[in-house]
N, C-alpha and C positions, 0 to 999 in steps of 0.2 A: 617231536613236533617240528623241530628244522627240518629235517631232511625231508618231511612234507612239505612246507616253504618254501624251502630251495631246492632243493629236487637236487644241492650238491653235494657229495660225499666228500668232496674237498675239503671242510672244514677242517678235519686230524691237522690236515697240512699248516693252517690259519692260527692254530691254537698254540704254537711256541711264538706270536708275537700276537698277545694282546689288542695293540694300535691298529694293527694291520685287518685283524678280527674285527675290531669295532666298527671299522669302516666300512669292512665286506659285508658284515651284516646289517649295514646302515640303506647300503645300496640294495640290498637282496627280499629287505623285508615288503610286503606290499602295504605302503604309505599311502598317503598325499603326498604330492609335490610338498606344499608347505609343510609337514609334518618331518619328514624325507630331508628339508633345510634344516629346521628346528634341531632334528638329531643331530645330525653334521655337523652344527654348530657347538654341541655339546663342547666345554673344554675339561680334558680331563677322561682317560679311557677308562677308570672307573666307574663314572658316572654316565658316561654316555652307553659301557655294558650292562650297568643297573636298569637304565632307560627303556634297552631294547629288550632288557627280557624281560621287564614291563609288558611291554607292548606286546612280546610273544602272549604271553600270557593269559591275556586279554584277547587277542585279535579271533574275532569269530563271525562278524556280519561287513558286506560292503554297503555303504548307501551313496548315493545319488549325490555330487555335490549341491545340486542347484533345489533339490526338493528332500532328499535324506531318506525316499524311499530305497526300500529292503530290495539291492539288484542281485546277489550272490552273499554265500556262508561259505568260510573257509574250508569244511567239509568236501568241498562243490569243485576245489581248487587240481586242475591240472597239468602234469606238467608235458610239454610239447615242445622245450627245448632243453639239450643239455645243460643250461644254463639256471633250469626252473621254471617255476611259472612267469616270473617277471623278468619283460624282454624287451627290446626298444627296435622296433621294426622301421623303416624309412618309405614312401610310396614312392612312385612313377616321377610327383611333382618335389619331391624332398621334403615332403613334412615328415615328421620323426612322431610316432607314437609308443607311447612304452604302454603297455597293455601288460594285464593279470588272466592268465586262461582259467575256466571252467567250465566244468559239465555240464553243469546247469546252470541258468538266471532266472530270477523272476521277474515281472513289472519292465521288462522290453518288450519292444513290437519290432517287426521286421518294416525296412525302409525299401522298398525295392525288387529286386530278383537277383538269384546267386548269378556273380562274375565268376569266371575262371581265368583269366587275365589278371596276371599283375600279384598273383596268390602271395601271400606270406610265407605259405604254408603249401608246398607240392603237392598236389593229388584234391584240395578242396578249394573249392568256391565260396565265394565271399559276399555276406550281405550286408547291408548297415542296419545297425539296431540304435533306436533311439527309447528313452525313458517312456513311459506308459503315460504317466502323469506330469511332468512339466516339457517332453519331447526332447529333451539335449540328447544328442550324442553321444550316447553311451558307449559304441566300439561294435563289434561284428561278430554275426554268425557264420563260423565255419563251417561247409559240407561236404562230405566225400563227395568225388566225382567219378572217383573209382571203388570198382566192390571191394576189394580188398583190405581196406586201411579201418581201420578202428582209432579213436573213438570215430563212430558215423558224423557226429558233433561236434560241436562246443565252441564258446564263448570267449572272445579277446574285450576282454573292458575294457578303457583307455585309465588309466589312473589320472593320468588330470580332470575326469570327471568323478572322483574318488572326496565323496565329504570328508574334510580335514578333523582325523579321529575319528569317523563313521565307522573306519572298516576294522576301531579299534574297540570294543565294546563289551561289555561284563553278560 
């Protein structure tokens, strides 16, 4: 179930320092912002490793911070950087977004028309996707712009639109 999470095989390496562990997979898990402090805050690498595999455990739907509608299922989850699915992109103007990739979403609408400028992501275009039902800002639809790249799709959520414990759930 990590190595779908994280998409990194690097863990072996993580696992002769406990602290160090706790932390990577503090930062790697897809949280909330507030959830994501909470951990971190944890004192104590015992409890804060009881914590997160908690929360693996658990972790199977994201919702909507501001409405807690159903926007993505961990199933749904892919990965598009070496690093995993969660990654903290920059724009043109320097805002910083840390987004969760997926296949699929559900309860988004497309804002716009795909840009090819300014791409995250080489080869696709980019649309803004907002919540179906309260409109936020939920993050973008990636599209190929070239035939060759698979997935043809997919989904950048933003995690600070991530209900705090939404995207953790039984």
């Amino acid at each position: 179930m990590w190595k779908q999470i994280s998409g990194a095989p690097k863990i072996h390496d993580l696992v002769k320092n406990p602290d160090i562990l706790s932390f990577y997979i503090a930062s790697r898990l897809p949280l909330s912002q507030t959830t994501r402090q909470e951990l971190l805050e944890i004192h104590g690498v015992s409890y804060r490793l009881q914590r997160e595999l908690q929360l693996l455990e658990r972790f199977n739907i994201v919702r909507c911070k501001s409405c807690q509608t159903v926007i993505a299922k961990r199933s749904d989850m892919l990965v598009m950087s070496s690093d995993g699915p969660l990654n903290a992109y920059v724009n043109t103007h320097g805002f910083v977004s840390e987004t969760m990739t997926f296949y699929d979403a559900s309860h988004v609408v497309l804002n716009g028309h795909p840009i090819k400028e300014h791409s995250w992501f080489p080869g696709y275009a980019w649309t803004i996707t907002n919540c179906e039902v309260c409109e936020s800002h939920m993050g973008w639809l990636f599209t190929t712009s070239k035939k060759n790249l698979k997935p043809k799709h997919f989904w950048a959520i933003r995690s600070s639109q991530i209900a705090d414990d939404a995207c953790i759930s039984s």
